[in-house]
N, C-alpha and C positions, 0 to 999 in steps of 0.2 A: 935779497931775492926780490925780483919784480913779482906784480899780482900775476901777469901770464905765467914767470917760470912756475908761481905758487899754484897756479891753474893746473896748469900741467902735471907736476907733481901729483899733486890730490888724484887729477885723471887717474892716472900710470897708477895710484895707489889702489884706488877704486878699481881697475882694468886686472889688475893681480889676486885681488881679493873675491871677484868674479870669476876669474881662472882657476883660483883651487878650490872655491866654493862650489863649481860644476851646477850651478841652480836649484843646490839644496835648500839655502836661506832664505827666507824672503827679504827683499831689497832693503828695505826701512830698517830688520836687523843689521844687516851690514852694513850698512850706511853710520848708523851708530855705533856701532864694535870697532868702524875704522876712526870713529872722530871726527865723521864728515856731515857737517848740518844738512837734515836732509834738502834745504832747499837749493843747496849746491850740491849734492847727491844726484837730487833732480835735474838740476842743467848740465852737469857732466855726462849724467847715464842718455843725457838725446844726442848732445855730442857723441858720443862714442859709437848709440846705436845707430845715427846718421850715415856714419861714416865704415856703416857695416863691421865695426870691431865687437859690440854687443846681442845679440836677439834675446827675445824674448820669449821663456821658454814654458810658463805656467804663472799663475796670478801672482804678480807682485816677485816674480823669479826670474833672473836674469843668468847668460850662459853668454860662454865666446860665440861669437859672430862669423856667418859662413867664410864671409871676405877678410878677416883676419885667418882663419883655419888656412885660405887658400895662401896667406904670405907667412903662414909661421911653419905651418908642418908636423907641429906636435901633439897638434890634438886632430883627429881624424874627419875631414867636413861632412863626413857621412853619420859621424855619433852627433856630430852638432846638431846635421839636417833633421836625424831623428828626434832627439830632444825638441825640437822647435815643435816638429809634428804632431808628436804622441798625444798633447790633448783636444789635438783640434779630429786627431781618427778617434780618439776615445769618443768625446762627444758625437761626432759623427755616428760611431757606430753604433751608441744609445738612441739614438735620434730614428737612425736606419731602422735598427732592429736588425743588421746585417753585420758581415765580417768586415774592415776594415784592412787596407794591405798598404804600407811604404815599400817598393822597393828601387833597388838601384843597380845596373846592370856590369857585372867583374868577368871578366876573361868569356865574355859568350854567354853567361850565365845568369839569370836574377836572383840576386840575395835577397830574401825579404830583412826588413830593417828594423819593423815594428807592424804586430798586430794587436788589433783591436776587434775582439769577441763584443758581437751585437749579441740578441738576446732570440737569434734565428732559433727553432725549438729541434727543426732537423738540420742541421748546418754540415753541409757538403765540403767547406773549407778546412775540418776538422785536421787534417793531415798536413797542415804549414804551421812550422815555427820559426819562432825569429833565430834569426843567424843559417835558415836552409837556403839551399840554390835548386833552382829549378828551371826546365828547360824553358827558353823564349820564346821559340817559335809558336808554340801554343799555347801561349798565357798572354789575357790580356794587359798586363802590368809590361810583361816582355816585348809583346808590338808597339806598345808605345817606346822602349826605350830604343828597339832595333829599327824603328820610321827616323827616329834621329841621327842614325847612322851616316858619313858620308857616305856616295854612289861603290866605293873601291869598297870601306870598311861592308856594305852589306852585302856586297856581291862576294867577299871573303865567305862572310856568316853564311848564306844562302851555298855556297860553292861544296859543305859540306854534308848537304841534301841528297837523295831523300831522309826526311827524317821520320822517328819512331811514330805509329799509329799509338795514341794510347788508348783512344775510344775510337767508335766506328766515325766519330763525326771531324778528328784530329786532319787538320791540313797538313801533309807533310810533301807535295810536289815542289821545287824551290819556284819554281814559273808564279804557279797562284799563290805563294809566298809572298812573292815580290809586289803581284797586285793586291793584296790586303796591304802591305807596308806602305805602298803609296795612298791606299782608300785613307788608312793612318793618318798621312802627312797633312793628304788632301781635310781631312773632317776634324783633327784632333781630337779624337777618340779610339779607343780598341773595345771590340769586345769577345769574351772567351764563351761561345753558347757551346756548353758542353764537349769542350776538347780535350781539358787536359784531366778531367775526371765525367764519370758518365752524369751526374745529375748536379753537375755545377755550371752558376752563371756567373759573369764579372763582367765591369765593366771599369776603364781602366782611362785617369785622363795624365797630363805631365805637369810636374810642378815645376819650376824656372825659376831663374834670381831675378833681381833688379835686373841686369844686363840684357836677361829674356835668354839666356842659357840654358838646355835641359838642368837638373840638377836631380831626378829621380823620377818615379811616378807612382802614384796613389789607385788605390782600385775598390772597388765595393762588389764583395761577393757571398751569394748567397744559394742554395737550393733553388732548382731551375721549375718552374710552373709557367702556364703561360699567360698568368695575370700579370707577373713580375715582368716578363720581355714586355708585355702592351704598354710597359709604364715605363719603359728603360728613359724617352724623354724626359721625362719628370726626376727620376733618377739620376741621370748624368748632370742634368743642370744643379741639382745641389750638389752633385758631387766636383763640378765645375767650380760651384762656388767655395767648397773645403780646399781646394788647390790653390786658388787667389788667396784665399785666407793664411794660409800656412808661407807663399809667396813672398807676403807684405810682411812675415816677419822672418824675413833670412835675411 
């Protein structure tokens, strides 16, 4: 056996033992459970993560990689996308002191993916859990994912307007629809001022791969005051900054 095929191997052994490990382990464990010095452990796992078959998914924890999910099929790129996220909304939403939102948009709908409970003391978000679907049209998590839409796919979405008022402030003409999904496009941001429940605020930006693909969108939401809206700029830009973050490791 050549040192490459021996490379390779080891890879493929390490790349397996990551796949059923799911990012429980910390890395250094398994790296030693397989009999691989961690110093070639180390130059394997940037290979791998390089080449998108790796991310990384909590300190010293490693998971299948979005761009491998997309060529295998076996494991879902949406449990991946969530595992990569879950500490960077966790922290976020200790930081915030707000609600935390992944979601990703199935048949017209937004699934949330993964939340993260800030330490809000009246929290308006209280009524989302992970694995619900909720309508897009008026959630800011949902505008960003339906701005992404091609001109045909939104004009589908939009074609089966009007839609449900849920509060008095809920946009549902599909016309002024269409000019917030473009505001969307236009700013790369959404935001929900009390649509889709009466005393909630969100604000919602999109997370992308390497490629610069949608791949979901993240939101921060919290009990609506109007300290909170005068600060929304200062708010999105860290929350701009939680999306690049979570970005650089898909």
């Amino acid at each position: 056996m050549t040192r490459d095929e021996s490379s390779l191997e080891k890879g493929l052994i390490l790349l397996k033992a990551i796949a059923d490990d799911r990012g429980v382990t910390p890395f250094r464990d398994l790296a030693e459970r397989m009999g691989i010095p961690l110093s070639t452990a180390h130059r394997l796992l940037t290979a791998l993560r390089n080449y998108g078959f790796v991310s990384h998914v909590g300190t010293g924890q490693y998971d299948l990689g979005f761009d491998l999910a997309l060529l295998a099929g076996d494991r879902s790129k949406v449990s991946i996308l969530a595992a990569v996220a879950r500490p960077y909304l966790d922290s976020a939403a200790r930081q915030f002191r707000m609600t935390m939102h992944l979601g990703v948009l199935e048949e017209g709908m937004v699934t949330y993916v993964v939340k993260s409970d800030g330490e809000d003391s009246v929290n308006a978000a209280d009524f989302t859990r992970e694995g619900m679907q909720l309508e897009a049209y008026c959630s800011a998590v949902g505008r960003v994912l339906l701005a992404e839409l091609g001109p045909s796919e939104r004009d589908d979405y939009l074609s089966d307007g009007p839609f449900i008022q849920l509060t008095s402030r809920t946009v549902t003409d599909p016309d002024a629809l269409m000019k917030i999904l473009n505001k969307v496009s236009e700013k790369g941001y959404a935001e929900d001022d009390r649509e889709i429940a009466e005393n909630l605020w969100c604000l919602a930006v999109p997370v992308r791969s390497k490629g610069g693909n949608l791949v979901g969108a993240i939101s921060v939401s919290t009990s609506w005051s109007p300290e909170r809206a005068y600060a929304s700029q200062a708010i999105l830009n860290r929350l701009l900054g939680v999306a690049c973050r979570i970005a650089n490791r898909i």
